[in-house]
C-alpha positions in Angstrom: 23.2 99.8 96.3 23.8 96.9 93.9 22.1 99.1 91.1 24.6 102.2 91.5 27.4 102.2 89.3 29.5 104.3 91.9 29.6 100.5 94.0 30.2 98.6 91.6 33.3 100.9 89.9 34.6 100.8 94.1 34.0 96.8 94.4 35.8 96.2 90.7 38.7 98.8 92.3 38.8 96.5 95.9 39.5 93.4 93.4 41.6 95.4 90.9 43.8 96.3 93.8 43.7 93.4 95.8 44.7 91.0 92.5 47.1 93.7 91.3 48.1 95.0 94.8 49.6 91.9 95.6 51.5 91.5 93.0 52.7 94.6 93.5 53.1 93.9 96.9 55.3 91.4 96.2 57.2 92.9 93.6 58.2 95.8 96.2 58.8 93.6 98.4 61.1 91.7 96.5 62.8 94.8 95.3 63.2 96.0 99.0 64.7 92.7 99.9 66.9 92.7 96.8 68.1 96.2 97.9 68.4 95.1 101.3 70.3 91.6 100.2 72.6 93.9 98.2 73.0 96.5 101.2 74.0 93.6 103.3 76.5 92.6 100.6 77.9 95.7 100.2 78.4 96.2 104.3 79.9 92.4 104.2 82.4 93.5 101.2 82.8 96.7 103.4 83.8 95.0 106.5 85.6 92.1 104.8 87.8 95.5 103.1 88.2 97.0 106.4 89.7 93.7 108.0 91.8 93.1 104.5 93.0 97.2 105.2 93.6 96.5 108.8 95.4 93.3 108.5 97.8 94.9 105.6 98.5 98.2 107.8 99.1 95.5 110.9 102.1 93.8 108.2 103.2 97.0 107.0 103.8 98.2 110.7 105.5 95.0 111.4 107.4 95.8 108.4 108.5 98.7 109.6 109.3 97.7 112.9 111.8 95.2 111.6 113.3 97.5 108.8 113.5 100.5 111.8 115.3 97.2 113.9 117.4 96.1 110.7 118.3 99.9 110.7 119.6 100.0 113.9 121.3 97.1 113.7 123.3 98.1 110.4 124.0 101.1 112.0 125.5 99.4 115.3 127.6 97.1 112.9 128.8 100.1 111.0 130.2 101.6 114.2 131.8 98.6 115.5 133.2 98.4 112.2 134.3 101.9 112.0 135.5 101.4 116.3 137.6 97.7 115.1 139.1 99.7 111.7 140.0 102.8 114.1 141.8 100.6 116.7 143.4 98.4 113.2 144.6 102.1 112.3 146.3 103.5 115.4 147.8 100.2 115.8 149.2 100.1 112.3 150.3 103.9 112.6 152.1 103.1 116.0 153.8 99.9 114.3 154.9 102.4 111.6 155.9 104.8 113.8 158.0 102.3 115.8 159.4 101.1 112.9 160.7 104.6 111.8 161.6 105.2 115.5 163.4 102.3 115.0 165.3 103.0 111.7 165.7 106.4 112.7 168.0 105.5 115.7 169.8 102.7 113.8 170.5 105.5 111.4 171.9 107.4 114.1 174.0 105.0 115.1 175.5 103.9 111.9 176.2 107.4 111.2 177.8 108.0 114.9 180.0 105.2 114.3 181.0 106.1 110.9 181.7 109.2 111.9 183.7 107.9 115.0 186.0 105.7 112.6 186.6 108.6 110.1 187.5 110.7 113.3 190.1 107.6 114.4 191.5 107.0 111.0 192.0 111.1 110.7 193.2 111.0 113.6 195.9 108.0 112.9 196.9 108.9 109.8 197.8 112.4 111.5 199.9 110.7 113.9 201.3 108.6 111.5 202.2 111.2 109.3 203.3 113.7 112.9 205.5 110.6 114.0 207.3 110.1 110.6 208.2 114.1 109.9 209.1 113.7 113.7 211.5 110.3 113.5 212.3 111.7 109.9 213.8 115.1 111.5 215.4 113.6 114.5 216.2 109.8 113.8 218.1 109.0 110.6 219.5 105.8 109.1 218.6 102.4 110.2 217.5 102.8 113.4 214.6 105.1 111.7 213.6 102.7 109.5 213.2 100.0 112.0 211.2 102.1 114.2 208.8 103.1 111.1 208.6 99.9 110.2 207.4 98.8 113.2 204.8 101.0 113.5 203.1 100.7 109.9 203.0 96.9 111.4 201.5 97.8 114.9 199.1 100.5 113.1 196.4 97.9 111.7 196.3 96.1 115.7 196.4 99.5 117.1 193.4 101.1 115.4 190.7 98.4 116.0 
């Protein structure tokens, strides 16, 4: 047995791979834990990302929320707005409008009484002119004159 080559090529193989084979040994091993350290990286950076992703989706909903809130409220003021300019119109219409009511009858009223005194100063200066053809035709001389006279003075007190 110690004369056969065939032992002595598979006892120089048993120390060829137990020298080399633990080297390589640890060489794999290494490279496995390498692969493994970065794996484990890699799922750390993974789940760090997935808590970085969830914690920005978290703010963008609250952003959200708060814009959808600021939304409403904008909206609300805008109506109240819109409710308080309504209520500023119709009052300022019905002002105007009472105004013009207003102006409308004083208009009325002016031109009733104008046209009341231009009925009463017709109406005088007919019967002034009636009563002198009248004392003209029937009265003559002084007495006329007196009586005329008297009643271009009485006219002014008369008509007022």
């Amino acid at each position: 047995m110690f004369q056969d080559p065939t032992f002595w090529v598979l006892v120089s193989f048993v120390i060829f791979i137990a020298l080399i084979g633990k080297k390589i040994w640890t060489m794999i091993t290494d490279a496995l834990d390498a692969r493994a350290d970065s794996i484990k990286a890699e799922l750390d950076e993974a789940e760090k990302l997935r808590e970085e992703a969830q914690d920005l989706l978290a703010k963008y909903q609250r952003l959200q929320r708060d814009a959808a809130r600021e939304a409403e409220d904008i909206i609300e003021r805008a109506r109240t707005e819109a409710e308080n300019y309504a209520a500023t119109a119709k009052e300022n219409l019905d002002k105007a409008l009472a105004r013009r009511e207003k102006l409308a009858v004083d208009r009325i009223a002016h031109a009733e009484k104008a046209a009341t005194d231009d009925v009463r100063r017709i109406a005088a200066e007919v019967a002034v002119e009636a009563a002198r053809k009248l004392l003209s035709e029937e009265m003559k001389g002084e007495r006329a004159d007196k009586l005329i006279d008297g009643a271009i003075q009485d006219l002014p007190s008369k008509l007022h």
